[in-house]
C-alpha positions as CSV (number, residue, x, y, z in Angstrom):
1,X,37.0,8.0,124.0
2,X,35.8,11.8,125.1
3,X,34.8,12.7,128.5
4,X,32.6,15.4,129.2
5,X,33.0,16.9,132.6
6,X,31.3,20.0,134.7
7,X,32.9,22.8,137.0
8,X,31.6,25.2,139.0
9,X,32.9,28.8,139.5
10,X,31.3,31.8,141.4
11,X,30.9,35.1,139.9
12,X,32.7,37.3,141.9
13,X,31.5,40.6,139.9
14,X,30.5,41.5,136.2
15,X,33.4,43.7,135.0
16,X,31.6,45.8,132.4
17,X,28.7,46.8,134.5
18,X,27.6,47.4,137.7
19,X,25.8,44.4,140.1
20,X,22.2,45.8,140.2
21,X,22.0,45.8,136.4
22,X,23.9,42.6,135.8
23,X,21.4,41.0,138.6
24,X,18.8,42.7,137.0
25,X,19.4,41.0,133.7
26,X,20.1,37.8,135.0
27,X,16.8,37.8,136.4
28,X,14.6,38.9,132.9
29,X,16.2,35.7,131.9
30,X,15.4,33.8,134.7
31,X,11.9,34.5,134.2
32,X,11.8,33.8,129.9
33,X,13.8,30.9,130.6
34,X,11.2,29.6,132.9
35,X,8.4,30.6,130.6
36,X,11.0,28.5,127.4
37,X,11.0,26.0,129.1
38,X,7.0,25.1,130.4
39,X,5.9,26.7,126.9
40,X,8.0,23.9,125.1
41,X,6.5,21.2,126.9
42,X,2.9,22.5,126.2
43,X,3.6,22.6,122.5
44,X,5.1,18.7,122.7
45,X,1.9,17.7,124.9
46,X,-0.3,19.5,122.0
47,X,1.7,18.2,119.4
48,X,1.2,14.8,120.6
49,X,-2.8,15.2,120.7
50,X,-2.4,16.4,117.3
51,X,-0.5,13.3,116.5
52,X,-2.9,11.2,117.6
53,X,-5.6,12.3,116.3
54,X,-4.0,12.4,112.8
55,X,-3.3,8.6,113.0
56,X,-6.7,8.0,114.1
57,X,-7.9,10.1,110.8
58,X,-5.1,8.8,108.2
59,X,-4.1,5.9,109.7
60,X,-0.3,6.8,110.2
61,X,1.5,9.4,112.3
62,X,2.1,12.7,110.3
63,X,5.4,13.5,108.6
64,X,6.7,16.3,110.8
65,X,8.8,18.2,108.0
66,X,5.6,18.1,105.6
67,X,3.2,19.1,108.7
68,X,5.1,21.3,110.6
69,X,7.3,22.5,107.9
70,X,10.1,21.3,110.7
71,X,12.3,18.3,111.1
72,X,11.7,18.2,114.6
73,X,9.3,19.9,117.1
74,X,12.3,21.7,118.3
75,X,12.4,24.2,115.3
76,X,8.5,24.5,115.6
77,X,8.8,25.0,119.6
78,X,11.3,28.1,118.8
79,X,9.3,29.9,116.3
80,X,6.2,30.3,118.4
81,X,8.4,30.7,121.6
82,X,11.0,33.4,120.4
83,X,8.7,36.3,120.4
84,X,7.8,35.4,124.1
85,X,10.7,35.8,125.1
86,X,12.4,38.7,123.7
87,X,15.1,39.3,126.0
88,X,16.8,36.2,125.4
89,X,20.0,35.9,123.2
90,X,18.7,33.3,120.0
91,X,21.5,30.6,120.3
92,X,20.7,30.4,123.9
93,X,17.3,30.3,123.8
94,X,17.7,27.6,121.5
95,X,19.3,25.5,123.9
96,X,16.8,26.0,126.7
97,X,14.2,24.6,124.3
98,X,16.3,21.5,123.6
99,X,16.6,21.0,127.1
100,X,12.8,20.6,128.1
101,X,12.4,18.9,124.3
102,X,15.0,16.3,125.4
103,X,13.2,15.9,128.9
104,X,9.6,15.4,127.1
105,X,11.3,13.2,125.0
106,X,12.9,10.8,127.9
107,X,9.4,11.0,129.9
108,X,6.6,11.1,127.4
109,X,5.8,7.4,127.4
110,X,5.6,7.6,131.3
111,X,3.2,10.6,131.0
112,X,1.4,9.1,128.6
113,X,1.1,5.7,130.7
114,X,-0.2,8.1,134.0
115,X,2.8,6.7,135.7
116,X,4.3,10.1,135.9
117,X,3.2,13.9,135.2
118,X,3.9,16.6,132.8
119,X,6.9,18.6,133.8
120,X,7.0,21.9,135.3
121,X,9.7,24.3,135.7
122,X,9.5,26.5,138.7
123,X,10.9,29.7,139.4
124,X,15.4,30.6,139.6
125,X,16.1,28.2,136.5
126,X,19.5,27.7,135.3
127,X,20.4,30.2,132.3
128,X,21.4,28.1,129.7
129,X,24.5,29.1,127.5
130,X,25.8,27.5,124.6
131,X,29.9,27.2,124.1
132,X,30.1,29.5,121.7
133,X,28.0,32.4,123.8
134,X,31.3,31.6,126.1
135,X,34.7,33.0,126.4
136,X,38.1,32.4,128.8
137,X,40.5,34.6,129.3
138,X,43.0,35.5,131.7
139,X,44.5,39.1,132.7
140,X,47.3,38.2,135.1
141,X,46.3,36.2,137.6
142,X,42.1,36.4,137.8
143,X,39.8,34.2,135.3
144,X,37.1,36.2,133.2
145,X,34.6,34.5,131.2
146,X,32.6,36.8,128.6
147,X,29.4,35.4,128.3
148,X,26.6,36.3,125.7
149,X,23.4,37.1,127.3
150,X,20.8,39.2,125.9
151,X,19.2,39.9,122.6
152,X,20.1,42.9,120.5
153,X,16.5,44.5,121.4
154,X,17.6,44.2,124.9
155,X,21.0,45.2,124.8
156,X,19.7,48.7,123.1
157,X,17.4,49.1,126.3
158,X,20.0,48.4,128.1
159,X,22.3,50.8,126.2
160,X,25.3,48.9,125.9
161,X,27.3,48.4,122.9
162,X,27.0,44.7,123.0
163,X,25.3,41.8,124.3
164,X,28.2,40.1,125.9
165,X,28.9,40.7,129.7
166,X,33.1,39.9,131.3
167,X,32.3,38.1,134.8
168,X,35.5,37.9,137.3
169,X,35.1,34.1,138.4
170,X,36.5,32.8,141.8
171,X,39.0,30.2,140.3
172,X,39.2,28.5,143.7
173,X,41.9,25.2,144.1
174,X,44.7,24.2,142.0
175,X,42.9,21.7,140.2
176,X,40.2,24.3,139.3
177,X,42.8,26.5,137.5
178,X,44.2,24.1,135.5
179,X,40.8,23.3,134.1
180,X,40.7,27.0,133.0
181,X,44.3,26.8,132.1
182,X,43.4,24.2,129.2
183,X,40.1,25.5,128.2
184,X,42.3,29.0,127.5
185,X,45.1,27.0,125.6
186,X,42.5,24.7,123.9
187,X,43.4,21.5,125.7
188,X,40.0,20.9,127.0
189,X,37.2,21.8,124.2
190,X,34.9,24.3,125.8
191,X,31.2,23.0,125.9
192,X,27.6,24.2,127.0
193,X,27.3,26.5,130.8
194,X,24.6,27.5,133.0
195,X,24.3,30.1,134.9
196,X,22.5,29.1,138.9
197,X,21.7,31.1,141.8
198,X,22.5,29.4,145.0
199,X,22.0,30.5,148.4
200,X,22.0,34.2,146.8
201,X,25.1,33.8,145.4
202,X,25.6,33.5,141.4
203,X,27.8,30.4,140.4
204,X,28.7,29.9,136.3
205,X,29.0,25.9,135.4
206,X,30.9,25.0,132.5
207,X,30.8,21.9,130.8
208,X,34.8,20.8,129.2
209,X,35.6,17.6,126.9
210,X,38.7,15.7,125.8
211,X,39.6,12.5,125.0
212,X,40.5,10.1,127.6
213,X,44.2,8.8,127.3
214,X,44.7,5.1,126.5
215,X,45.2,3.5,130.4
216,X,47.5,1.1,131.8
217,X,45.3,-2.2,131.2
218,X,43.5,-3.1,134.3
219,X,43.6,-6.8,136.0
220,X,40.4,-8.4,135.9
221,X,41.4,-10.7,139.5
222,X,42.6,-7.7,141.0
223,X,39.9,-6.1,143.5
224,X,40.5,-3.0,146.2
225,X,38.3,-3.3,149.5
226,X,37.1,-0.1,151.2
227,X,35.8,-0.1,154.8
228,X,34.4,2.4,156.4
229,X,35.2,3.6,160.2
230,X,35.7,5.5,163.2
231,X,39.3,5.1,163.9
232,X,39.9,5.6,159.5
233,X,37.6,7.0,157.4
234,X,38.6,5.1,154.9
235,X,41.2,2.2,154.9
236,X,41.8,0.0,151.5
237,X,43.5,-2.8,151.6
238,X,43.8,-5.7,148.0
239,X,42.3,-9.1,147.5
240,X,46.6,-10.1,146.6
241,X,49.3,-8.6,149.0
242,X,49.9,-6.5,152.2
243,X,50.0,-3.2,150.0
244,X,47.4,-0.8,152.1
245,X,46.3,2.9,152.2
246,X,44.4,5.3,154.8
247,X,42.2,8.3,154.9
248,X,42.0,9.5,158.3
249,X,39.2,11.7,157.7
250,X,39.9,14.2,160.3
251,X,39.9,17.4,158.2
252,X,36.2,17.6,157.9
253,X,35.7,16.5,161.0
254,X,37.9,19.3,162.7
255,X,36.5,21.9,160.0
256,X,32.9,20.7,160.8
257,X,33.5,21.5,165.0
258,X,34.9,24.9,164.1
259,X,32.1,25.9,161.8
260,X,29.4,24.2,164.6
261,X,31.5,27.1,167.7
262,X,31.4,29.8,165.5
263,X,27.8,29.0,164.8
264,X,27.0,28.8,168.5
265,X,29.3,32.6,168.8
266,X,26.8,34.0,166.4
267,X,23.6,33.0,167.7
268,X,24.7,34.5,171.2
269,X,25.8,37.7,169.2
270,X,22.3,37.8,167.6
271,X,20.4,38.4,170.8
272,X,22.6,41.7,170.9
273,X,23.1,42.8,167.6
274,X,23.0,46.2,166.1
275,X,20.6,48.0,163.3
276,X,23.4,45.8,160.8
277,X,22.0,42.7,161.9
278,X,18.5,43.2,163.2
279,X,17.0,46.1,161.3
280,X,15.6,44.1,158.4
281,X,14.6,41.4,160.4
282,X,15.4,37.4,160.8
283,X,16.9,37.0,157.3
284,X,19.2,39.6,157.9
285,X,20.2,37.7,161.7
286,X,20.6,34.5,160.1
287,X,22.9,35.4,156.7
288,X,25.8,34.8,158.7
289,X,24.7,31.4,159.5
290,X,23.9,30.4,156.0
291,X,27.2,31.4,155.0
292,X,29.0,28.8,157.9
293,X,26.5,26.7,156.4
294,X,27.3,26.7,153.1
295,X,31.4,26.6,154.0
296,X,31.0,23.6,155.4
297,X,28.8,21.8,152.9
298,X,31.6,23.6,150.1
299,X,34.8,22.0,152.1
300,X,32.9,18.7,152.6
301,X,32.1,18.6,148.7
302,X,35.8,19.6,148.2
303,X,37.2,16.8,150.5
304,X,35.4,14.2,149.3
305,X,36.0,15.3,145.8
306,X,40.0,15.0,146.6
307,X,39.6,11.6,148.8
308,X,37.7,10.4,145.8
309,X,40.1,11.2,143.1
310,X,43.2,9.4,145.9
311,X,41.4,6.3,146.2
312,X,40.8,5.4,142.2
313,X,44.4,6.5,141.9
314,X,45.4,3.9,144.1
315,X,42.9,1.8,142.3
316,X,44.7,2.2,138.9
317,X,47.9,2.0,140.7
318,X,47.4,-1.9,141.5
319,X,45.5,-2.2,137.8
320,X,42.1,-3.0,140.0
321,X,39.2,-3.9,137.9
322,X,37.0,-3.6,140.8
323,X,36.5,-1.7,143.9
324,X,34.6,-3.3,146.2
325,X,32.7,-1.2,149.2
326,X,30.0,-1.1,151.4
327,X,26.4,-1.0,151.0
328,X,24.8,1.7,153.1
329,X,21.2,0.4,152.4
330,X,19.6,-0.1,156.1
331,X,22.4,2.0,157.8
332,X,20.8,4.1,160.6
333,X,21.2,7.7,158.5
334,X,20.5,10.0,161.6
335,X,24.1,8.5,162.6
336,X,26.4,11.3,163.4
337,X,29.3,9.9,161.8
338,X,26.9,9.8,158.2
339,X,25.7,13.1,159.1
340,X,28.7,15.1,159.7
341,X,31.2,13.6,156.8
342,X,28.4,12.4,154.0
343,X,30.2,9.0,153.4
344,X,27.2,8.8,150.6
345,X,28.5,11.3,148.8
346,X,32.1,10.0,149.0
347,X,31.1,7.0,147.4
348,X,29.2,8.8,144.6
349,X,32.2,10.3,143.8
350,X,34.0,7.7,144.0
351,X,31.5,5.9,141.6
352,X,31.7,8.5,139.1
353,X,35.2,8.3,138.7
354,X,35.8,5.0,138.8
355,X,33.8,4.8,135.7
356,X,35.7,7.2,133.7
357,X,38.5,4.9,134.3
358,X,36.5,1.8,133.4
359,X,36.7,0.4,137.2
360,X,33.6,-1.4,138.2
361,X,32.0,-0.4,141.8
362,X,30.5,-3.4,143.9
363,X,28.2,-2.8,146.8
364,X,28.4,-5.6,149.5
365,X,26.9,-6.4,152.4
366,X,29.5,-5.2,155.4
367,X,27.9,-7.7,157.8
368,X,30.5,-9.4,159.8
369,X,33.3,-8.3,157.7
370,X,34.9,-6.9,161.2
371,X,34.6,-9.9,162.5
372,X,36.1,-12.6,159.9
373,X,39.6,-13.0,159.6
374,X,41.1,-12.5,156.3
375,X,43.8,-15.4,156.6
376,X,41.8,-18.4,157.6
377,X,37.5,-17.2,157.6
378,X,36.8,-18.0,161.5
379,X,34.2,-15.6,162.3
380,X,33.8,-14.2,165.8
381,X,32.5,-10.8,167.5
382,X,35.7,-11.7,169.8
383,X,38.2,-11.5,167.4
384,X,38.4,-7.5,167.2
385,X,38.9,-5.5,169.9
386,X,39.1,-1.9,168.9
387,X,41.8,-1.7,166.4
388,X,42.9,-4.6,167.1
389,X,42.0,-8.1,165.0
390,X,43.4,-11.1,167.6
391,X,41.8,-14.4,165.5
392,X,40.7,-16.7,168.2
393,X,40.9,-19.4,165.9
394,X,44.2,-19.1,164.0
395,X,45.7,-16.4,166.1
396,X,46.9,-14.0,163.3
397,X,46.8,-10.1,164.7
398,X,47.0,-7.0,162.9
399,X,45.4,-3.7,162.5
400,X,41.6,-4.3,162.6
401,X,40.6,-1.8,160.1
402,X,42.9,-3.7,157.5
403,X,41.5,-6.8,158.4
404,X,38.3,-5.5,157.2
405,X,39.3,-3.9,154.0
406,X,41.3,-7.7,153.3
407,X,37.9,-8.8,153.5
408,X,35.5,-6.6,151.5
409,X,38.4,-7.0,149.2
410,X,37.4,-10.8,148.9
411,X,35.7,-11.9,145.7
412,X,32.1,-13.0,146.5
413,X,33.0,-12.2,150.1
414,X,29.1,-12.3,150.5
415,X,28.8,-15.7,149.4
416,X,31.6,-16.9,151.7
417,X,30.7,-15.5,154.9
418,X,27.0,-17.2,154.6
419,X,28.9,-20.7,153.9
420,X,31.2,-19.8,157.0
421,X,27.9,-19.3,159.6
422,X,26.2,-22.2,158.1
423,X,29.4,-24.2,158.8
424,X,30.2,-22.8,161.7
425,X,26.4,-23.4,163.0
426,X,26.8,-26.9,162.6
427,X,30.1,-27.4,164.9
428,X,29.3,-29.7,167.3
429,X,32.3,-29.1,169.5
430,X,31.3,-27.4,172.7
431,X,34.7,-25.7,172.9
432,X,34.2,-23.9,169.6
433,X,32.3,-20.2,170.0
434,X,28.3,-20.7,168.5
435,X,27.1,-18.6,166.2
436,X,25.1,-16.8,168.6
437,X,28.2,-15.3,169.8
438,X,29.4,-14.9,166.2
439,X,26.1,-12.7,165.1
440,X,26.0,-10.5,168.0
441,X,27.6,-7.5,166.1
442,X,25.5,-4.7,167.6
443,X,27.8,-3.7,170.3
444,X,30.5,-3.5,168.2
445,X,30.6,0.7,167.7
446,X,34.2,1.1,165.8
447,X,32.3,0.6,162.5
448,X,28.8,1.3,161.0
449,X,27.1,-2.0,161.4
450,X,23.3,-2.8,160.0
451,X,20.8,-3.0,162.6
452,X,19.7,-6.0,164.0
């Protein structure tokens, strides 16, 4: 099976050229591939008219190869589009076009029903660069990528001897470099890039392939539980056995408070800054804010990314067919804990890798999973306390956040817990806790709860 997978590396400088021409260039494509793009929908929109009306004439749709004189409206799109935009080199050109002919393609029945409009492309698109416009290399320890850019009209303008610019990339972490380290040595099969501009800063994606090694076969009754909290960020815990893991979480946390006292230092500075910082106005007062801003969004993105890649590894560690987490659905979002760690994003991630691994991902509802114990189902907002889990009912105790994960990690946990409350309704011993004390979960701040 291949997997195709994405990185993302800044440009730190162009190698062969100065930045204000490289920027320069990088922006007359910019501009043609915006103008590829919205010019290749118009031509499938008027293609499609044409279309129609030549069924209405002949009966049947035309034959694009005897109408066109092209297979597909591709070709025809790139003949009338190449002299518009000159500056482009052919191959990647090519690809921009493909790109808004395979977006018509996936939305044209939706346009057509008035369910959704024609696409647009604004202004700072991606560049689009096809793998063999691309080259890795290393010269000792930094990472160039040569990258073909222009046309051959263009490159004369631009007096260079040819169309190919080296880029110093920032190779970042470990597991970035090894990426690079097996596209050089042909372990990973280089694919399409893009170029994007992001918060004034150039960053060149590259796309990589290779086929996915055979796995250890997973079980299909084995299921990992993930809870969310306050005390862990993440604690998992297995439908069979005691085996449990932890993320405490604190890293981003810690990082985030940093980031937030230097921001406050640099608004206090701003009311006294120099011609540096206030001669070209606010923009120029704020950059250094942007740039905390975008660190911490970058080590958040880089966290989750490496908490992510930890918890399928435990996953496929216990051969778990299924992880099993929460379902955020309803979840207050302007809470501080989801707005300062992105526990959305984590479980994106964790999504997306689980699948490459063939793990499935089920949502559940979290309600009263705090609150059940794992060993014999009694449930009661009295049975946690903190970190603690003390079951009222069959008096088992242990760590409260395990006691949770045991539960999400509970096939058709769901299911269960609305049998328990309907059973537990119906007690008619007066010594046994109601479930109006059972439901009353909104007090209960050590984990993310629904609101009631």
């Amino acid at each position: 099976m291949k997997i195709i997978k994405e990185m993302r590396y800044q440009i730190v400088k162009p190698i062969d050229s100065d930045w204000k021409t490289f920027e320069q260039v990088l922006r007359v494509l910019q501009q043609e591939t915006r103008t590829a793009l919205n010019r290749t929908i118009q031509l499938a929109w008027e293609y499609h008219g044409f279309s129609a009306s030549y069924k209405d004439t002949h009966g049947v749709y035309p034959n694009n190869k005897d109408i066109l004189n092209y297979q597909r409206v591709h070709g025809y799109a790139y003949k009338r589009i190449r002299t518009e935009c000159p500056n482009m080199y052919s191959k990647n050109l090519s690809q921009t076009i493909k790109r808004a002919a395979d977006k018509w393609k996936s939305c044209s029945k939706d346009v057509l029903r008035g369910d959704s409009s024609i696409p647009s492309y604004g202004k700072d698109q991606p560049l689009d660069l096809v793998n063999t416009s691309l080259k890795v290399f290393k010269n000792y320890q930094h990472y160039i990528v040569e990258i073909g850019l222009t046309s051959t009209k263009f490159r004369e303008e631009l007096g260079r001897a040819n169309n190919r610019f080296q880029v110093l990339i920032h190779s970042g972490e470990k597991a970035k470099r090894i990426i690079l380290d097996r596209i050089i040595d042909n372990t990973y099969k280089l694919g399409v890039g893009k170029i994007i501009k992001r918060h004034g800063n150039w960053f060149l994606h590259l796309n990589y392939q290779f086929e996915k090694k055979e796995a250890t076969p997973l079980d299909p009754d084995s299921i990992m539980g993930i809870d969310l909290g306050l005390n862990n960020a993440v604690y998992m815990a297995f439908n069979h056995g005691l085996q449990r893991y932890k993320i405490v979480g604190s890293e981003i946390e810690n990082f985030r408070k940093q980031i937030q006292q230097r921001r406050k230092q640099l608004l206090v500075e701003s009311k006294y800054a120099g011609p540096g910082r206030s001669g070209h106005g606010i923009k120029t007062k704020i950059a250094p804010l942007d740039v905390l801003a975008n660190k911490v969004e970058n080590f958040r993105n880089y966290m989750n990314h490496k908490y992510a890649r930890y918890i399928v590894k435990m996953a496929l560690k216990h051969r778990c067919a299924t992880i099993q987490m929460e379902d955020l659905t309803g979840i207050n979002k302007t809470s501080a804990f989801l707005k300062n760690w992105s526990y959305y994003d984590l479980q994106k991630k964790i999504e997306y890798k689980a699948n490459e691994v063939g793990i499935q991902v089920i949502k559940m509802n979290p309600q009263y999973t705090s609150q059940r114990c794992n060993r014999c189902g009694y449930i009661n907002k009295e049975n946690r306390d903190k970190q603690i889990f003390e079951c009222l009912d069959c008096g088992l105790k242990i760590n409260a956040d395990f006691n949770a994960a045991k539960n999400i990690a509970t096939a058709n946990i769901e299911k269960i817990i609305a049998e328990t409350i309907i059973k537990q309704t119906s007690w008619g011993d007066s010594d046994r806790p109601k479930i109006d004390e059972v439901s009353q979960n909104v007090g209960d701040n050590t984990r993310l709860r629904y609101p009631q």
